[in-house]
Structure formats: C-alpha cells, structure tokens
N, C-alpha and C positions, 0 to 999 in steps of 0.2 A: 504494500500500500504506500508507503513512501517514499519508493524508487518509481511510483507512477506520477506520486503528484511533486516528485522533483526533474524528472521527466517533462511534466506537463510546463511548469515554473519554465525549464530552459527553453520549449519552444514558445512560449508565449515571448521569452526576451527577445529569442530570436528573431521574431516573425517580427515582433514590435520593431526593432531598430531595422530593417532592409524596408520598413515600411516608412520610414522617417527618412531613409538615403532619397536624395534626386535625383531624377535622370536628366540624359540629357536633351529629351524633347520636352520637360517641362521646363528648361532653360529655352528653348526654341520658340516655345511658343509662348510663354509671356515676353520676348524680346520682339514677337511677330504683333501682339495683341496689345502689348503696350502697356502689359501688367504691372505694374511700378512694386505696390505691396509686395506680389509676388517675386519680381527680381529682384527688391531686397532681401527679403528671407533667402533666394538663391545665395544669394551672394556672403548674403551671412553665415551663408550654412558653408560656405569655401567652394563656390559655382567656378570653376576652370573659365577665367571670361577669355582664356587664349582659344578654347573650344572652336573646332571646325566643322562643319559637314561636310564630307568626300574631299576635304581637307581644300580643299577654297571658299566654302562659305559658314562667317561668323556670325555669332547670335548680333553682335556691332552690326554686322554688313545688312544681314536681315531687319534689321531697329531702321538701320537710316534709309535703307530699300523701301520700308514701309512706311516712314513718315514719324515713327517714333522719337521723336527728338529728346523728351528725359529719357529715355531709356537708353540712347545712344551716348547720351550725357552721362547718364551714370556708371554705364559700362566704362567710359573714357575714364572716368576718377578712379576707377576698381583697378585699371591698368589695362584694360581691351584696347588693343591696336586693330588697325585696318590692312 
C-alpha cells in the first residue's frame, strides 16, 4: 500500500512539472498573436528568444512579420536578434 501511493506521489510530480515546461509553439504563437502576458511568462520561465523554425524563422521575425510591435520590443530587451 505505500509503495503504491509513493508510486502514485512521483507520477503526479512528474506529470505536474512536463506540464508547466513550454514549448516551442507556444512561444510561436503568442509572438504571432501578440500575447504580451503570455511572452512574458515565456520568457520568464527562460523562452530561448534565439529560437528558430527550420532554422531561418524567429519568434522576432514572426512578431515584426505580423505587426506585433511590443512583442518584437520585448523580444529585443530579452536579447532576440534578427
């Protein structure tokens, strides 16, 4: 009984934290949408703003592609290059 419900304990840590990790289309898409709230938490949470897709396009290049201006703003203070 308490190799079950210490069993139970570690997959609940488990699951908890790969649940809290970001990806990185949800970096893509609040850089696309213009999610500010959201890029900050990315970002706070350690969001890679050097990230690429097929390794020429950034969550930056996407932001300014789409008219997101604080978001391209913020990216630039975090240290996102073009």
């Amino acid at each position: 009984m308490k190799k079950t419900i210490i069993i139970l304990i570690i997959l609940v840590i488990v699951f908890g934290l790969f649940a809290c990790v970001s990806t990185p289309d949800e970096y893509f898409i609040a850089a696309e949408n213009g999610k500010l709230t959201e890029m900050q938490i990315l970002l706070s949470e350690g969001a890679d703003v050097r990230l690429e897709l097929y390794e020429t396009y950034s969550p930056l290049a996407l932001a300014i592609s789409t008219g997101k201006i604080e978001i391209a703003r913020m990216l630039k203070a975090a240290g996102a290059v073009e």
